[in-house]
Every structure is written in structure tokens, then in C-alpha cells.
C-alpha positions in Angstrom: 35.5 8.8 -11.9 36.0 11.2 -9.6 36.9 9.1 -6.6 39.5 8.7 -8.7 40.6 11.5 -10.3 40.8 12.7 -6.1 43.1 9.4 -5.2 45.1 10.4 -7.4 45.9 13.7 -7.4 45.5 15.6 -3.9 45.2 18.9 -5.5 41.9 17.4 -7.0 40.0 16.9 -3.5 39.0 20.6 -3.4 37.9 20.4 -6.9 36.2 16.5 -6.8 34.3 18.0 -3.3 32.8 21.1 -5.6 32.0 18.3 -8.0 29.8 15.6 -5.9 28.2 19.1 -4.0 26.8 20.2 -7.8 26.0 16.6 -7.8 23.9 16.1 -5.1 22.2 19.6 -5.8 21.3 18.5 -9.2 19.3 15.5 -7.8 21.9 12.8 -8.5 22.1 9.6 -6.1 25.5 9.6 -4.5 27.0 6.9 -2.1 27.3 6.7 1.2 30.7 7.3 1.0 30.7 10.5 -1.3 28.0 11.8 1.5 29.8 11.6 4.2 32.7 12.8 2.4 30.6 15.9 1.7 29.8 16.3 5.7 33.9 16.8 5.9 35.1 20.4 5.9 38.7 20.5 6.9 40.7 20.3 3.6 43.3 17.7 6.2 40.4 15.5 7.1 39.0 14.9 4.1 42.6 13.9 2.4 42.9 11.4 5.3 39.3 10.2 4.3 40.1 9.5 0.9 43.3 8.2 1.0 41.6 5.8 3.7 38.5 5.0 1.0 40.4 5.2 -2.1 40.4 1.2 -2.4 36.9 0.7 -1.7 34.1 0.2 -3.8 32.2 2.7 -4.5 28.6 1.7 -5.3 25.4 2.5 -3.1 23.6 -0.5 -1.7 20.3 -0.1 -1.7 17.3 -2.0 0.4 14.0 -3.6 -0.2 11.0 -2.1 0.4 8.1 -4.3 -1.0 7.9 -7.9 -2.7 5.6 -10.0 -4.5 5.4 -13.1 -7.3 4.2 -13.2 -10.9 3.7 -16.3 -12.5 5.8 -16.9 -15.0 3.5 -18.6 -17.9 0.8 -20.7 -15.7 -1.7 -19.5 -13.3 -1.8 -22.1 -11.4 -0.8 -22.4 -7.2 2.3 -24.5 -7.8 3.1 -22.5 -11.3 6.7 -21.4 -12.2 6.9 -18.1 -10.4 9.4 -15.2 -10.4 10.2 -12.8 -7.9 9.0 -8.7 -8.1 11.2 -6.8 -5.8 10.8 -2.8 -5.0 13.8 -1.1 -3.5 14.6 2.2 -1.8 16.6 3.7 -5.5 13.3 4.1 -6.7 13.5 0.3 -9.3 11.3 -2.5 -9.6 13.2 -5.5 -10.1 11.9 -8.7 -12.1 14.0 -11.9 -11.1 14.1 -15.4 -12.7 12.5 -18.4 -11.9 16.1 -18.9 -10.1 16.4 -16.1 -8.1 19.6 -15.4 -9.7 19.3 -13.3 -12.5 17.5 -9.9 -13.6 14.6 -10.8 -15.8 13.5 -7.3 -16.3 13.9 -4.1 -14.6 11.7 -0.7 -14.2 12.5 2.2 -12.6 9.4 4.9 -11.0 9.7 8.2 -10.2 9.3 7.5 -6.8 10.0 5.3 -3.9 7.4 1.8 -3.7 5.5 1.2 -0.7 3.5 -1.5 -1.7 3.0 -4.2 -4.7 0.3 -5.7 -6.7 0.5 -7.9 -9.6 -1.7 -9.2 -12.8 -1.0 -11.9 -15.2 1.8 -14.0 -16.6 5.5 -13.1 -17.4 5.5 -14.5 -20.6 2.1 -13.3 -22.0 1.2 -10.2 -20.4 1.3 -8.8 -17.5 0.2 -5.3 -14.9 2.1 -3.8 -11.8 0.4 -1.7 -9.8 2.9 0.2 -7.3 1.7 2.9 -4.6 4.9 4.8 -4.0 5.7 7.8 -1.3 4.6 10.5 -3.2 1.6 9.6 -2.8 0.4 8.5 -6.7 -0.2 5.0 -7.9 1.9 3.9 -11.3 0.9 1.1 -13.5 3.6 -1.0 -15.2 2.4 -3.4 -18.4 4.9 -5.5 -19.9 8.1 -3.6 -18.5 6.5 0.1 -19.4 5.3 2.4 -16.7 2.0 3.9 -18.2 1.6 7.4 -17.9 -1.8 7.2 -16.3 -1.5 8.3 -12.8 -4.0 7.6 -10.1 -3.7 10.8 -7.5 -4.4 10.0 -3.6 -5.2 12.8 -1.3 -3.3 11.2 1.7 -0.2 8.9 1.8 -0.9 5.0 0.7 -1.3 2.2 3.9 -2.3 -0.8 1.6 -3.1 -2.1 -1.8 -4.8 -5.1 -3.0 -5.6 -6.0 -6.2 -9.4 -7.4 -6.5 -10.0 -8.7 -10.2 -9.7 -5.6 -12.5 -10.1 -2.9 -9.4 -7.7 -1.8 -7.2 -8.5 -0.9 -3.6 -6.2 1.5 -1.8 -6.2 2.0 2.2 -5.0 5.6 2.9 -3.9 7.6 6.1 -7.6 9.7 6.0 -9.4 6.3 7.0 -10.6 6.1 3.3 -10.3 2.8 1.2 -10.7 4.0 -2.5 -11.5 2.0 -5.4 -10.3 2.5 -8.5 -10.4 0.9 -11.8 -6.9 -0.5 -12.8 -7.4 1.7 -15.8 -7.6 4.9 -13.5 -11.3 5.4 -13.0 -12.4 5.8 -9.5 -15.6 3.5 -8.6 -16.2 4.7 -4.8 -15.0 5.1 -1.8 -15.2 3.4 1.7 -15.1 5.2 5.0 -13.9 3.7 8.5 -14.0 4.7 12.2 -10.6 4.9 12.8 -7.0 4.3 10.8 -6.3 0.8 9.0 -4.1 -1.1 10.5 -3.2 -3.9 6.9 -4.9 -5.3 3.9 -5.1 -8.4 1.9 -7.6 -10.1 -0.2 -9.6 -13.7 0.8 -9.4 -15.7 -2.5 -11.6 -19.2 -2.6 -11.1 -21.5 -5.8 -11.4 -24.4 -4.9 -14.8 -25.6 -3.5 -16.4 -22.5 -4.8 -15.0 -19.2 -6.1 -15.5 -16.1 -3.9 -13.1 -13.1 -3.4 -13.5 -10.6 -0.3 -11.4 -7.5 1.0 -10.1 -8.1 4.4 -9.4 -4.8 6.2 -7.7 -4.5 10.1 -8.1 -1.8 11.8 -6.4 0.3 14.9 -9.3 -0.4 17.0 -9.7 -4.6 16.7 -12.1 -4.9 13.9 -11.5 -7.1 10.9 -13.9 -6.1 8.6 -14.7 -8.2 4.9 -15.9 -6.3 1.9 -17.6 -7.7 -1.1 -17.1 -4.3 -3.4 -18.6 -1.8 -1.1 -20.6 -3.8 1.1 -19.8 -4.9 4.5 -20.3 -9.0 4.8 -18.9 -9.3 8.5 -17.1 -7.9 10.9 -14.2 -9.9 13.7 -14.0 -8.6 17.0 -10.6 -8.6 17.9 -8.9 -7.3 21.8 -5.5 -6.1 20.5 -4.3 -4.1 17.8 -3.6 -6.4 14.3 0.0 -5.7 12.7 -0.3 -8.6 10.2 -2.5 -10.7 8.5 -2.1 -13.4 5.8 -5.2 -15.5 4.2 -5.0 -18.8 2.2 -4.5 -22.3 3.1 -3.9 -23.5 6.3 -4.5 -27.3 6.6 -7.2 -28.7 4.2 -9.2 -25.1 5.1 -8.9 -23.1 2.0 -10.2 -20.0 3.7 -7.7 -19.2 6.5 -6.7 -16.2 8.3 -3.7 -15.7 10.5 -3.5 -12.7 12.5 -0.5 -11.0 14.5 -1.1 -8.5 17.0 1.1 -5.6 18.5 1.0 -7.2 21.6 2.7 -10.6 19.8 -0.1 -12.9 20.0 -0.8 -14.9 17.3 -4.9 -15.8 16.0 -5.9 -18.0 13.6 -9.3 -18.0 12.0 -11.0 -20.7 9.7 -14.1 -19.2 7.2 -17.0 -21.8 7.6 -17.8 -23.7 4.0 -21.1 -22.4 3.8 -20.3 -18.6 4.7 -21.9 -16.7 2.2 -19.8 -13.9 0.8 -22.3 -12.0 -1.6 -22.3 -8.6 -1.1 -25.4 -8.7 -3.2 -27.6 -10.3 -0.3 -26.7 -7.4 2.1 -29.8 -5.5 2.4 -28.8 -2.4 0.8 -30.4 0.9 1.6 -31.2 2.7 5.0 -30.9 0.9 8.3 -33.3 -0.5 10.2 -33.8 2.1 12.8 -35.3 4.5 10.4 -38.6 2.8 10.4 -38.9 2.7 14.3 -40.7 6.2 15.1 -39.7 8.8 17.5 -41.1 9.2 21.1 -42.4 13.2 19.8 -43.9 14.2 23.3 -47.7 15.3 22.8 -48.6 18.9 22.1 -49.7 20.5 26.1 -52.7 23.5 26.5 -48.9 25.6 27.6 -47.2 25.0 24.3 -50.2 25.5 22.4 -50.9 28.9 23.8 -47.2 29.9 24.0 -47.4 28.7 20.0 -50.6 31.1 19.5 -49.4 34.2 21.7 -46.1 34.6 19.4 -48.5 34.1 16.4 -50.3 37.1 17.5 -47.5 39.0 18.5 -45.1 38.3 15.4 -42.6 41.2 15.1 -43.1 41.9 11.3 
């Protein structure tokens, strides 16, 4: 409206400029047009600009910052699924099966980094989005809850592992929380992570693990807080994806900084219960110290200060 108000008029430009300045003060989303309109001062140049941008359209494309797929009423691997989109105008965008239409829209209070979903379309359903502000929003059934999970340090990753939600921060900390909000514990690391994603078996057996990268070449697997195994790695990993590669269910491909390209292959009888890690302290505590023996100078150093204590 008051593009055109300005297009019209020319005596308007000085008053549509006051206008989109309040605007933009007040927190309102302009386009890019209306913001570099604003970075013109000269009362000449910016008539030239808008009778130059008078015709255009004047909407603000946005960009996508995360994606992911719900299943839209099976949970099955070749189930009907739809497409969950986050974008840089702060929405989360539900599309149809088709890719063509909106199926349902949310919009956060901040910008999503990074998606997670739980359940079916057409029963129920959870979104769990880590934003840029640093606070993790749960949307159920097209409703962003009004528990808040609270991070300490900017978000890195997030994967869903059946109802807990792990979160990779910039502290080297993996948190888990319950998707209700309740933190379980937390997991420290040597140096920053580097991606996430979740190893899911269902077919010969059914066994879930956290996969973590990190900057220093270690792909390390979780099973809630314990450590199953660690991957030595000689380059820095910017990607991974697990799942099925072949007729191997458990799959990993890795992408390093450098651009090579790994693929590993989890053996069918790897055993991937944290439970059988022996819990408790290591095994170095119960190998005793080399305490050199008490010498006749140490003992009669020891007695000569008990004599001569300064009270």
C-alpha cells in the first residue's frame, strides 16, 4: 500500500520513507526493495528508484534453512510422506504429498536451524525445531507448545532418539532432554562436533544408536549415555548419512572437508547395548601407584618438623 500510495503521488515519497523507517523500527519484515529504498537519502534518487520499481512486485522471498519428512498416515519406509520445510521468515512449512500445495503452516519466534519429527500427519504428530536464539520449540498437531527447552550455547545438531531429544551444542556438550522438556543428562566431548544423526536397525533386529562427528576425526556411537565405539577417521567429517546402502541395513557414508568420500558397513552381529558397557570407574584405578618407600632422610626430616612445629 504504500509503494503505491508513493507511485503515485511524488509528494508522498518523503512521507512513504518516514512510513517503512517506523516500520522497520517496530520489528516489521520489509522487502528487499523497501530496504534499499531506505539506504537512499537524496529526495532525487529515491524518486528515480521508485518510479524505476513502481511495477515490480513487491513481496520478500525468503530461503530454506532446514528440511525433513513426516509420514503422512503409515510408518512404513515406502509410506506416503510429506515435506517439513523451515525458512529464514521464521515459518515451518507442511507440504502435500505432491509438493504442491501448503498442508499446514507454523510460524516460531525465531529462525530454524535444525528439524526433527514424530508421528503421522493424519493422527498426530511432534516437531521439534532448534532455532537461533538458542531455545528448542515443540510443535504438536500445527500448535507451538509453550514449553521451552533453554540451551546455554547456540544449537550444532538435533536428533530425535525415541521419546528423547539429543542436542549437540557449541560448548562440546550433547544434552538430553525429554521431548516433554525434562533434561536426562549430559554428554561431554574433547573438542567441537562436527554433525549428528541417528543409526536406526529394523529389519534383522531393532537397535538405535547416536552417531556423533567430531572436529578432530572421531565418530563416536552412543546408546543413551554410554559410549559403544569409536571410528578413527584422518580428516575432518562435514557430513554423514546412515541407512541402507545395498542389502546392508546399517550404513554410514561420510564426507570430509578435504572432499573425500567413506563409506562404512556395521557388522550383523555388532552389539549395540549400552547396557553391556561396563559402567563405573576405569580400569586404571585398580592398578596401584609406584609410592617410592619411606628413606632414614625423610623419616627424620618428618620427625625434626614434628618437634619443631611452630604452634
Amino acid at each position: 500500500q504504500i509503494w503505491e500510495e508513493m507511485g503515485q503521488d511524488s509528494s508522498d515519497i518523503q512521507a512513504g520513507f518516514e512510513r517503512l523507517n517506523t516500520a522497520r523500527e517496530n520489528g516489521v519484515a520489509l522487502s528487499n526493495l523497501s530496504i534499499d529504498f531506505l539506504a537512499v537519502e537524496d529526495l532525487e534518487a529515491q524518486t528515480e528508484y521508485i518510479r524505476a520499481h513502481k511495477d515490480y512486485l513487491h513481496e520478500q522471498q525468503t530461503s530454506i534453512t532446514c528440511t525433513e519428512v513426516l509420514k503422512q498416515n503409515m510408518d512404513e519406509p515406502t509410506a506416503v510422506s510429506m515435506l517439513v520445510i523451515g525458512t529464514e521468515n521464521r515459518m515451518i512449512y507442511i507440504l502435500d504429498s505432491n509438493a504442491l500445495n501448503l498442508a499446514a503452516k507454523v510460524k516460531l519466534e525465531a529462525v530454524p536451524t535444525f528439524i526433527s519429527v514424530l508421528g503421522l500427519f493424519d493422527v498426530e504428530y511432534r516437531i521439534t525445531v532448534a532455532c537461533r536464539d538458542g531455545n528448542i520449540y515443540t510443535v504438536k498437531n500445527g500448535q507451538v507448545l509453550s514449553n521451552v527447552i533453554e540451551l546455554e550455547t547456540q544449537p550444532v545438531g538435533l536428533v530425535r532418539f525415541d521419546k528423547n531429544v539429543y542436542v549437540g551444542c557449541m560448548d562440546n556438550v550433547i544434552h538430553c532432554f525429554h521431548f516433554k522438556g525434562k533434561k536426562n543428562h549430559s554428554i561431554y566431548l574433547p573438542c567441537p562436533i562436527s554433525c549428528m544423526s541417528l543409526l536406526q536397525i529394523t529389519k534383522s533386529r531393532v537397535a538405535k544408536a547416536l552417531v556423533v562427528a567430531l572436529q578432530n576425526g572421531e565418530v563416536r556411537l552412543y546408546n543413551g549415555k554410554h559410549l559403544i565405539a569409536t571410528v578413527e577417521t584422518n580428516d575432518v567429517v562435514s557430513g554423514i548419512k546412515l541407512g541402507t546402502f545395498g542389502r546392508e541395513e546399517g550404513s554410514m557414508v561420510l564426507s570430509f572437508k578435504s572432499g573425500a568420500l567413506m563409506v562404512k558397513i556395521l557388522q550383523r552381529t555388532a552389539n549395540l547395548d549400552g547396557s553391556a558397557v561396563n559402567a563405573g570407574p576405569p580400569p586404571e584405578q585398580d592398578i596401584p601407584l609406584d609410592v617410592p618407600k619411606k628413606t632414614k632422610l625423610y623419616v627424620e626430616q618428618t620427625s625434626r618438623e614434628r618437634e619443631q612445629a611452630i604452634d
